[in-house]
DOPAFI-539666 format. One record per residue: x, y, z of N, C-alpha, C in turn; residue number from 1; residue in one letter. Coordinates in steps of 0.05 Angstrom, whole numbers. Example, Ala and Ser with C-alpha at 12.3 -4.5 7.8 and 13.67 -1.06 7.14 Angstrom:
// residues 2
R     n.x     n.y     n.z    ca.x    ca.y    ca.z     c.x     c.y     c.z  num  residuo
R     264    -114     156     246     -90     156     264     -66     156    1        A
R     257     -45     142     273     -21     143     258       1     157    2        S
//
This chain:
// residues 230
R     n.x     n.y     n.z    ca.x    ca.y    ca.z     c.x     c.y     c.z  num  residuo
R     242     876     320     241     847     318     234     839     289    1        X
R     253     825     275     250     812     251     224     800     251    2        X
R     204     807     225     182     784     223     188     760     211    3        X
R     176     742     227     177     705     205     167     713     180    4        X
R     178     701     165     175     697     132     156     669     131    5        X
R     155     661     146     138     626     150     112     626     156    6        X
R      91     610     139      64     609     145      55     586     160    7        X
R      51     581     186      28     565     190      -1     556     178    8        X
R       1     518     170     -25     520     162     -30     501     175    9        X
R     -60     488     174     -70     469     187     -80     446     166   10        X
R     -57     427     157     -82     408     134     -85     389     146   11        X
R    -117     381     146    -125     354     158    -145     362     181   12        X
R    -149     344     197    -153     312     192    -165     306     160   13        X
R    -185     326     153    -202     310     126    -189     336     104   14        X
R    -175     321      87    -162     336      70    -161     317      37   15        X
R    -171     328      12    -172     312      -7    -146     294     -11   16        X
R    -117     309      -1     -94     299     -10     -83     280      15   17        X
R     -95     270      34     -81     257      43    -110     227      41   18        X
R    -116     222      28    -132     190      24    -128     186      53   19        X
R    -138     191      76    -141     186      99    -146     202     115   20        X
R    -143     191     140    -151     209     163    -124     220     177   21        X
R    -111     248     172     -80     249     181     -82     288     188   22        X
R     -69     287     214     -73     314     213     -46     326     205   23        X
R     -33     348     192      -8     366     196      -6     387     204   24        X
R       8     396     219      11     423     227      43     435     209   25        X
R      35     446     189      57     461     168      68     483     168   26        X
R      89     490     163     104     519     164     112     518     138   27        X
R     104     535     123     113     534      99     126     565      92   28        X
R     147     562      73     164     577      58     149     591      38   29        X
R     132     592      26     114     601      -1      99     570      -6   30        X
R     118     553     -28     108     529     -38     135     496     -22   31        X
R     145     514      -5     168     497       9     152     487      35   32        X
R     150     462      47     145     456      70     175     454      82   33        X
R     171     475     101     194     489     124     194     461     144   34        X
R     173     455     156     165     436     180     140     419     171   35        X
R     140     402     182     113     381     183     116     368     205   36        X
R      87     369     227      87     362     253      58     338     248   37        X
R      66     312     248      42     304     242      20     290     263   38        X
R      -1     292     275     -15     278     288     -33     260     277   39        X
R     -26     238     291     -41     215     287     -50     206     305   40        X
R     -76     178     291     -92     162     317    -113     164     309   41        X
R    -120     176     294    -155     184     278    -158     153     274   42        X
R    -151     141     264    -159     120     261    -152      94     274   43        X
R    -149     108     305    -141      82     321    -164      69     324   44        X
R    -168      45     320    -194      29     332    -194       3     357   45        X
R    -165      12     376    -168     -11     388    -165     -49     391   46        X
R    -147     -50     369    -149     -68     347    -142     -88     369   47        X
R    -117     -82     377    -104    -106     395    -120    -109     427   48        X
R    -139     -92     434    -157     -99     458    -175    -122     439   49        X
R    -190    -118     416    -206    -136     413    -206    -158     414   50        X
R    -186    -162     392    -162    -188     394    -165    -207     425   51        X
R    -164    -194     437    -152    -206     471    -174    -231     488   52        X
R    -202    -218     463    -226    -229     475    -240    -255     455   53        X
R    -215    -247     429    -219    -267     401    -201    -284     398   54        X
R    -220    -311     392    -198    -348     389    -173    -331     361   55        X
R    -156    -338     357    -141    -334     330    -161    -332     299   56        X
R    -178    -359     296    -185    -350     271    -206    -328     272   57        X
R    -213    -316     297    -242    -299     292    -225    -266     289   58        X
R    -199    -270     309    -177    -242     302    -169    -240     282   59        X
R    -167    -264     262    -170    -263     236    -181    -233     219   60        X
R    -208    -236     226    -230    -213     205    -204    -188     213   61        X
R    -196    -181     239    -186    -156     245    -162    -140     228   62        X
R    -148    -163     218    -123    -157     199    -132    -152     175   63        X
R    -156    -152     170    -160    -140     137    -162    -111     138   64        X
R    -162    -107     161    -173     -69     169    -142     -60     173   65        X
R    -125     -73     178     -99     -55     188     -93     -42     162   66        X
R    -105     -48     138     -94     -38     115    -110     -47      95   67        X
R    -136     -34      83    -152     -49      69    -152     -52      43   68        X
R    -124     -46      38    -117     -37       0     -92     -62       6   69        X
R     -85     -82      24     -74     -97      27     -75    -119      48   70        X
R    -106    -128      41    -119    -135      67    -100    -170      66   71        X
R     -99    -183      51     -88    -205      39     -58    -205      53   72        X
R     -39    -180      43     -10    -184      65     -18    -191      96   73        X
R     -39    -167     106     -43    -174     127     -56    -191     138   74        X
R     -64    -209     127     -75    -238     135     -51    -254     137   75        X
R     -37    -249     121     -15    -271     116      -2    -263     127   76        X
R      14    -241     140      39    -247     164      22    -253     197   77        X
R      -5    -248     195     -18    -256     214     -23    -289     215   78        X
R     -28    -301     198     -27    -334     203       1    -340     199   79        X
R      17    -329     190      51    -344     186      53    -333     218   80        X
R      46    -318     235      56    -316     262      47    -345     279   81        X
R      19    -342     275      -2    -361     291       6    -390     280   82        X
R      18    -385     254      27    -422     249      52    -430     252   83        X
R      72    -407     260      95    -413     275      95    -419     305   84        X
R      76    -411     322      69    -406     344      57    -433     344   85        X
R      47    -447     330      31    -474     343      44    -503     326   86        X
R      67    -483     310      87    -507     298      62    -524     269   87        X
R      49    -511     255      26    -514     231      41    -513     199   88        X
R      47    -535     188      58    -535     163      31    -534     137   89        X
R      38    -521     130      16    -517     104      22    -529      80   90        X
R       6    -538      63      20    -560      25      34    -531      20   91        X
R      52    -537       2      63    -519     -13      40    -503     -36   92        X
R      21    -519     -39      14    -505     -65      -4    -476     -46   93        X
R     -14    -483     -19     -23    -465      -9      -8    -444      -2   94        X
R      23    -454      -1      45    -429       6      40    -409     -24   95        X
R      44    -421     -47      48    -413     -71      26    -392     -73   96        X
R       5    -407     -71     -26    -384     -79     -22    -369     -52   97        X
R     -21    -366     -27     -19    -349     -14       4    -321     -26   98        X
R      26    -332     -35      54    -313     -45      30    -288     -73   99        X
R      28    -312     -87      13    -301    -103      -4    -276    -111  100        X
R     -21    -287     -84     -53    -266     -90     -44    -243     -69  101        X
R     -19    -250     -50     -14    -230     -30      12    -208     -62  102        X
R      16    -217     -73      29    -203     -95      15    -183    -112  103        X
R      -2    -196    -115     -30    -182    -142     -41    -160    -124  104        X
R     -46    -160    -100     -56    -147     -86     -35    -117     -73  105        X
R     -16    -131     -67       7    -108     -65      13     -87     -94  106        X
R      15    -105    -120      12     -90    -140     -15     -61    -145  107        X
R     -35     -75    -138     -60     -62    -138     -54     -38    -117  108        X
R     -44     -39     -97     -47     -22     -70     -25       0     -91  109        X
R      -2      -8    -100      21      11    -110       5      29    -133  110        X
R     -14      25    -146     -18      24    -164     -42      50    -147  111        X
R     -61      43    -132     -73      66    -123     -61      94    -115  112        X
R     -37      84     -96     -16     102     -89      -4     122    -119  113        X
R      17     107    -123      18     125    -156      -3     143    -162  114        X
R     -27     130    -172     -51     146    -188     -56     170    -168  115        X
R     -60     164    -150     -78     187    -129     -48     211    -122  116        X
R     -20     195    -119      -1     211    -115      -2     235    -138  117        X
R      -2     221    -164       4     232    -188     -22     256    -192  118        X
R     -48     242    -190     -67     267    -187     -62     292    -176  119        X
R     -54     289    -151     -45     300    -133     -15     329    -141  120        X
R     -10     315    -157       7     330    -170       9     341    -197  121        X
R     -15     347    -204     -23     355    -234     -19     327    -249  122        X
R      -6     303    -244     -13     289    -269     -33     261    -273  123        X
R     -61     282    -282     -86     268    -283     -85     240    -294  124        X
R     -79     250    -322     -79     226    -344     -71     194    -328  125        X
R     -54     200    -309     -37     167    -301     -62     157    -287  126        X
R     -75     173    -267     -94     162    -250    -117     139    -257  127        X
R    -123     150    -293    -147     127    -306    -130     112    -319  128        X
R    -103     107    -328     -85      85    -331     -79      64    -309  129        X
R     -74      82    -284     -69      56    -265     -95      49    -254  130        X
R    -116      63    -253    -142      50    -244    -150      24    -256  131        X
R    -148      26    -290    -151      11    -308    -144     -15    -303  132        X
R    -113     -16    -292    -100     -44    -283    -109     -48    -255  133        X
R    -109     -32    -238    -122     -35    -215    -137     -59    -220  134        X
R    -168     -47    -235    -186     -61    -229    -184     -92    -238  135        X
R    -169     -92    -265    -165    -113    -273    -159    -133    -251  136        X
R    -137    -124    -230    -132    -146    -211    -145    -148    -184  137        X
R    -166    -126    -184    -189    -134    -167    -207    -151    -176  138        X
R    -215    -149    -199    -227    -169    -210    -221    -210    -210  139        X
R    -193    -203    -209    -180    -227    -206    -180    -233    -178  140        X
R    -176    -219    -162    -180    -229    -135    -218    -235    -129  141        X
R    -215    -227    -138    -252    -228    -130    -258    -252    -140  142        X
R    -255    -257    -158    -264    -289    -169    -250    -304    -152  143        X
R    -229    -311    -140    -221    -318    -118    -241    -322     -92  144        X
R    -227    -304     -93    -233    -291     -49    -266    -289     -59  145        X
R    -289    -282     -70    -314    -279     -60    -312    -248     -51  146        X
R    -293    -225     -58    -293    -203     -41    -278    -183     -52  147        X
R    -275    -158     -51    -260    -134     -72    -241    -133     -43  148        X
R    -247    -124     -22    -240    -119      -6    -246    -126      21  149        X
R    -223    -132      35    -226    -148      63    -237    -175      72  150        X
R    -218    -186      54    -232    -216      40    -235    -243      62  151        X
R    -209    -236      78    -204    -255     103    -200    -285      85  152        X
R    -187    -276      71    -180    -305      46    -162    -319      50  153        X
R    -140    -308      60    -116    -327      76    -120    -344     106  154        X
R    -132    -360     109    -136    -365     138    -104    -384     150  155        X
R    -114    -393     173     -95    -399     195     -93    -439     184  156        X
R     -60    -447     168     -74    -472     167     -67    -467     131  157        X
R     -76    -456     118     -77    -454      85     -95    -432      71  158        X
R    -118    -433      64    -129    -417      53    -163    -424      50  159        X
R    -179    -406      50    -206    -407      57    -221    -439      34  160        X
R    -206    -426       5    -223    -451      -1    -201    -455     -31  161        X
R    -205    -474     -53    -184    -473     -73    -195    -453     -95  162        X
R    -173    -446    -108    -181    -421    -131    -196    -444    -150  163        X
R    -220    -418    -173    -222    -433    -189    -219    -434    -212  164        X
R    -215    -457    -239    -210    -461    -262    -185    -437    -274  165        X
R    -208    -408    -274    -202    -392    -296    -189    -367    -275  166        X
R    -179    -380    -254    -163    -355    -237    -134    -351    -249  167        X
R    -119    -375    -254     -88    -380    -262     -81    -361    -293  168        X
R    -104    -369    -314    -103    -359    -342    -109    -328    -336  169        X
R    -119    -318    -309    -126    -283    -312    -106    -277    -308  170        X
R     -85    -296    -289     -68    -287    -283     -44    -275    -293  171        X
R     -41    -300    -310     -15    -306    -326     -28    -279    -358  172        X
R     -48    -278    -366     -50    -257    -373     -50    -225    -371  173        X
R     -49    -225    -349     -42    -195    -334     -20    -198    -336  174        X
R      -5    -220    -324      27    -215    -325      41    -215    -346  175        X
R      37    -224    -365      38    -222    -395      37    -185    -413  176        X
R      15    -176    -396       0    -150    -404      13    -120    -387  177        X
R      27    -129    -365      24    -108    -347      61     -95    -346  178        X
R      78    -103    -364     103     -92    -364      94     -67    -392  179        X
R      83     -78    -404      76     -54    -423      60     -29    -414  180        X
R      42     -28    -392      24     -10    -384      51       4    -368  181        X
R      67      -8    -357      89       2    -337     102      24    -349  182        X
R     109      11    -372     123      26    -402      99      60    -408  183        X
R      78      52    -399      65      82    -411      57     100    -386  184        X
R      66      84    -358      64     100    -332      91     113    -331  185        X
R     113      96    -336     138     120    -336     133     141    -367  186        X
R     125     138    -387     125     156    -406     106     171    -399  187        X
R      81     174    -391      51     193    -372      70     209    -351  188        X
R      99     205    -337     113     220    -310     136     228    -317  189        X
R     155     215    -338     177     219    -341     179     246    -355  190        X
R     155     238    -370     150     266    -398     133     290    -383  191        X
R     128     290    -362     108     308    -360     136     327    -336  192        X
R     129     351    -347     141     374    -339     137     386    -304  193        X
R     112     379    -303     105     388    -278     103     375    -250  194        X
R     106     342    -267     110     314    -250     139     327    -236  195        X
R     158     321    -253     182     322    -258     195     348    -231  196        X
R     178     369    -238     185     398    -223     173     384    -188  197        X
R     167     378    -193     149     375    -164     158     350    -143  198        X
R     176     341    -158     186     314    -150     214     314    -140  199        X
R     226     320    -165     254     325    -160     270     334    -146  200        X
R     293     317    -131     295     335    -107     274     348     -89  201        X
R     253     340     -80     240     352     -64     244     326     -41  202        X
R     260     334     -17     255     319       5     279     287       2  203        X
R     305     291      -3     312     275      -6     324     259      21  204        X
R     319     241      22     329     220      48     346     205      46  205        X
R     374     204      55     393     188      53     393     159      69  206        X
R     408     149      65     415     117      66     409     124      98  207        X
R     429     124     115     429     133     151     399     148     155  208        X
R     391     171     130     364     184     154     336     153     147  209        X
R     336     147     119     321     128     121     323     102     150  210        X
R     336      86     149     338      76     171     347      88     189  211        X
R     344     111     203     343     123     229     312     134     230  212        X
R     300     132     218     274     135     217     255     118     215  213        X
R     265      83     203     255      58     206     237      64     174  214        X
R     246      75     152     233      83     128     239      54     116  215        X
R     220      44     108     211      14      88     218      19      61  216        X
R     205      -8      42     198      -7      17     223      -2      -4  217        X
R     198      16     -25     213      33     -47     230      55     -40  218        X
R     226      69     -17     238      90     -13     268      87      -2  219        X
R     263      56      19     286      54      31     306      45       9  220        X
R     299      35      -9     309      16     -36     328      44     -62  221        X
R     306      63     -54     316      94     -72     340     102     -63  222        X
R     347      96     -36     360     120     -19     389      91     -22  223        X
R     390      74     -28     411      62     -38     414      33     -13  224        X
R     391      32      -4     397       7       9     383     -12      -6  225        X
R     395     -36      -9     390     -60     -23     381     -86      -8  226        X
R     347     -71      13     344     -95      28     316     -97      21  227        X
R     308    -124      23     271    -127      11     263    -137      36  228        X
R     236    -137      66     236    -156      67     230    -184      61  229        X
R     217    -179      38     198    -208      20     221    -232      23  230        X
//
């Protein structure tokens, strides 16, 4: 009987490289993942029983947890449900600052991703570059929202309370500031040799396997489909 050339490993649940709670069961080739079997639920908490026993704005708090590096999106497709559902028109300017800070915040979340991905893969240096901007726009949310994280800032209706004075000028200055930092995150990955090796071609997903698999985002956007939902 031929022996397997394939190793079983076990990474997870608590593993430095997965920023969560995720178990895998791996077969690996040497440095090739052969298979990945993944178990999840570590972090089920029951979300939608709680809900069942909470008015809308108190199920509120619960959507900052479904994702707490994007607690803000999830506030906001949670009241755009609840204010379609009871027929609730909001001023525009509250549509605007909602678009907004749910933007800054999505940037921030990409921006963790990248760093910790890139660690993750020998390239350190990017990690204290995008932290750098990171914080900058936690900072901006915070003078806002009252909160770094899980702000419950979007409510049902418009928004908790109005931004103040010197939120618009942080803004418009980061945005001013942050195509150039972009400029030295692709030169920190593009240039680095080992980024490059580790990336390339590893794991490519076509147009059909992405959506046969319900794959979102950037990835679905890589693989040549040209759909956003924003």
């Amino acid at each position: 009987m031929a022996e397997s050339r394939y190793m079983t490993i076990n990474m997870g649940p608590q593993h430095p490289a997965t920023h969560g709670v995720l178990r895998l069961l791996l077969e690996l080739d040497g440095e090739i993942i052969v298979k990945a079997e993944p178990h999840i639920g570590y972090l089920h908490r029951g979300i939608e029983k709680l809900a069942e026993s909470m008015t809308y704005p108190q199920a509120l708090t619960l959507t900052d947890r479904l994702d707490y590096t994007s607690a803000l999106s999830n506030n906001l497709a949670y009241c755009l449900a609840v204010e379609k559902l009871l027929d609730i028109n909001i001023p525009k300017r509250a549509q605007y600052l909602r678009v907004l800070m749910a933007e800054l915040q999505r940037i921030a979340a990409h921006l963790l991703w990248l760093a910790t991905h890139a660690l993750d893969l020998g390239a350190m240096t990017l990690l204290f570059y995008a932290f750098r901007e990171r914080e900058t726009i936690m900072e901006i949310l915070e003078l806002a929202t009252g909160a770094r994280l899980t702000p419950s800032f979007i409510r049902i209706g418009g928004l908790a309370s109005d931004i103040p004075d010197t939120f618009l000028p942080r803004v418009k200055a980061f945005v001013e500031d942050f195509p150039k930092r972009m400029d030295d995150y692709e030169t920190l990955l593009t240039e680095n040799i080992i980024w490059k090796k580790r990336t390339t071609n590893i794991a490519p997903m076509s147009a059909e396997e992405c959506i046969q698999y319900g794959v979102t985002g950037p990835v679905l956007r890589a693989s040549g489909v040209s759909y956003d939902v924003r």
